[in-house]
N, C-alpha and C positions, 0 to 999 in steps of 0.2 A: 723299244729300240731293237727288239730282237730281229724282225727283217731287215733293219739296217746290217747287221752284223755279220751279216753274207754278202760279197759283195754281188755274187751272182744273181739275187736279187733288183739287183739294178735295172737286169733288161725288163723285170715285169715292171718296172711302177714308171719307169720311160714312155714319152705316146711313140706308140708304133712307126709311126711319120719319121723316124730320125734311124728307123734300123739299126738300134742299139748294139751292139755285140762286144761281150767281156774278151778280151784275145789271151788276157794272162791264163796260164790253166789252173784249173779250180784248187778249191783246197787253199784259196788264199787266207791268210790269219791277217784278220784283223787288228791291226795295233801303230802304234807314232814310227814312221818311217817306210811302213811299205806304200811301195808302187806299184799299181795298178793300169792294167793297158786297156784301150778300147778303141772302137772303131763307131762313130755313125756316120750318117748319112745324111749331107746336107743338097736339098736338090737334085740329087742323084750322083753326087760326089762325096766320095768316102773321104774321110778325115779322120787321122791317126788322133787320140787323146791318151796324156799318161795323167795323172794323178797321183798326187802323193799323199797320205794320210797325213798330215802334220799334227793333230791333235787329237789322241782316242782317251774320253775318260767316260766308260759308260758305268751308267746308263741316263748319263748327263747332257752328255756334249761329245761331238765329234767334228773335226775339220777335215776337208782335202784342198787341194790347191793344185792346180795344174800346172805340171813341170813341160808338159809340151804336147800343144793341139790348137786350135783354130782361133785361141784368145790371147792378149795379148798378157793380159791377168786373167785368172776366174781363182777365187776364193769363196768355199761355200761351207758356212756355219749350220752345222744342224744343232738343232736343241732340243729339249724333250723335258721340259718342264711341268708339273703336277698342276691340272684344274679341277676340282670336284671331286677329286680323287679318282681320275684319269690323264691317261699322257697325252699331251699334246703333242705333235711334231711341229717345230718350225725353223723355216729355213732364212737366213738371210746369203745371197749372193753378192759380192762384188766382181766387178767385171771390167775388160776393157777390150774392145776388140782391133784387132791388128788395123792398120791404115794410117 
């Protein structure tokens, strides 16, 4: 979970195609309540996204949820569950898009 736990990580594990950019300034802590800014690009139109953590228990599980950006919902469950005695990452998203 340890690259989770910076958010500025985000822009590496994002594909390039979306020109991720964290706008909060760094130094953000990770924990239930903060909000995080960003900025991608969809077709060449930039699009404000906030997120909020709603659920940090590592090195278990973590939630965000989009307080305001291109979705109408987006909630996204990360997990990190033990196989082989290795972590897994997995993610489930729910979504709904504006329209």
């Amino acid at each position: 979970m340890s690259i989770f736990s910076k958010a500025t990580n985000l822009q590496q594990i994002t594909p390039p195609w979306l020109n991720f950019e964290v706008l909060t300034p760094t130094a953000i802590e990770m924990k239930s309540g903060q909000t995080i800014d960003y900025r991608v690009k969809f077709r060449g139109f930039p699009l404000p996204w906030r997120s909020e953590i709603t659920v940090w228990e590592p090195p278990f599980r973590f939630v965000d949820e989009q307080t305001r950006g291109p979705c109408k919902v987006w909630h996204h469950d990360h997990t990190f569950p033990e196989r082989d005695g290795e972590t897994v990452c997995k993610d489930s998203v729910s979504y709904a898009v504006l329209g």
